[in-house]
C-alpha positions as CSV (number, residue, x, y, z in Angstrom):
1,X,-15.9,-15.4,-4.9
2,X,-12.7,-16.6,-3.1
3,X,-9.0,-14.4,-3.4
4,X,-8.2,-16.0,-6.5
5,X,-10.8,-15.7,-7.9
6,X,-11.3,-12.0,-7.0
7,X,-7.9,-11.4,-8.1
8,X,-8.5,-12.8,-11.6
9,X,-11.5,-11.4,-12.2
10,X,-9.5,-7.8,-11.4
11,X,-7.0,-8.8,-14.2
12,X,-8.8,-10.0,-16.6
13,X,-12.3,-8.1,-17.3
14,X,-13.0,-6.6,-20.4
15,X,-14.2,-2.8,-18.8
16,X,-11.5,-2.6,-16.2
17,X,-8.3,-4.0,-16.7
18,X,-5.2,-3.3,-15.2
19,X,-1.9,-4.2,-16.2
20,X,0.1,-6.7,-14.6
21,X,3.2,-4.8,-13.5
22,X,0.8,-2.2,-12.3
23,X,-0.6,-5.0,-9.7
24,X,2.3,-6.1,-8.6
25,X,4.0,-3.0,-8.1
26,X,0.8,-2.5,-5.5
27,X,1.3,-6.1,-4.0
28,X,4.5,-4.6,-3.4
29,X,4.0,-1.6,-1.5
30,X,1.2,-3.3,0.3
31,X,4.0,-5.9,1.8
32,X,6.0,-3.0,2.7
33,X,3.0,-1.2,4.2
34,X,2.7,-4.3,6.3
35,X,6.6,-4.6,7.5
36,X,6.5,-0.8,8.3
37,X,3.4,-0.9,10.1
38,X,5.1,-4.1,12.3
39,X,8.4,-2.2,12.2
40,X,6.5,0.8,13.9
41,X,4.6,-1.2,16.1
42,X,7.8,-2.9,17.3
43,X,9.4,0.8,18.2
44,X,7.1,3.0,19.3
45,X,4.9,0.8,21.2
46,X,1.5,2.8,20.7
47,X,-0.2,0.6,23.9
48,X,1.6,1.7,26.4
49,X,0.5,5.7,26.9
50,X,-2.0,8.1,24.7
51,X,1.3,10.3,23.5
52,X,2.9,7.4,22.0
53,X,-0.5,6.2,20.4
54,X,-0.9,9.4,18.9
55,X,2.8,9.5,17.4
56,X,2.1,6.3,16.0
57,X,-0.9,7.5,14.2
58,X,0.8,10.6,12.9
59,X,3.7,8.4,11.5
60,X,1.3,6.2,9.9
61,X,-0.7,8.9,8.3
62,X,3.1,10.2,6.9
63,X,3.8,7.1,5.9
64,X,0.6,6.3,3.7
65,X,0.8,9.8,2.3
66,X,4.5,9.1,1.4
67,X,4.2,5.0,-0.4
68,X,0.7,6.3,-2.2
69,X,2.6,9.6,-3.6
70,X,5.5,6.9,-4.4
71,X,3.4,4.3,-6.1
72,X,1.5,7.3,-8.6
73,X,5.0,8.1,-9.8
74,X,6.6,4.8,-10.1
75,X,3.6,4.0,-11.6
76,X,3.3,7.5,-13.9
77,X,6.8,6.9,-14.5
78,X,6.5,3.1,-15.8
79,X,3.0,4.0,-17.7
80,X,3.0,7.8,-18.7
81,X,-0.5,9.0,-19.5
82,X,-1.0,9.1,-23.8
């Protein structure tokens, strides 16, 4: 099954649907995961020693725990539970 395909079988089973706003809210922080993970990339350079490797690790572990927290409220927030 190809991307599209994969993607529409996501939105549209009978068992396990999710809402459309709800997916593209997490297309959207997945984009911005990718330009902060470039953006970080770009400015701490995390090839050139160990130290600098491990401060880009410890940012990106801040940063996922910071757009996943985000996205559950934005998302709580658009949808509350019933």
């Amino acid at each position: 099954m190809n991307a599209i395909g994969s993607a529409y079988f996501i939105l549209n089973t009978q068992y396990h649907s999710i809402p459309l706003p709800v997916f593209l809210i997490l297309l959207l922080f997945i984009a911005m995961a990718w330009y902060c993970n470039r953006f970080l990339q770009k400015i701490i350079k995390p090839r050139e020693s160990l130290g600098r490797l491990f401060l880009y690790l410890l940012s990106g572990f801040a940063f996922v725990f910071v757009a996943v927290y985000m996205a559950v409220r934005i998302i709580l927030w658009l949808f509350p539970p019933r």
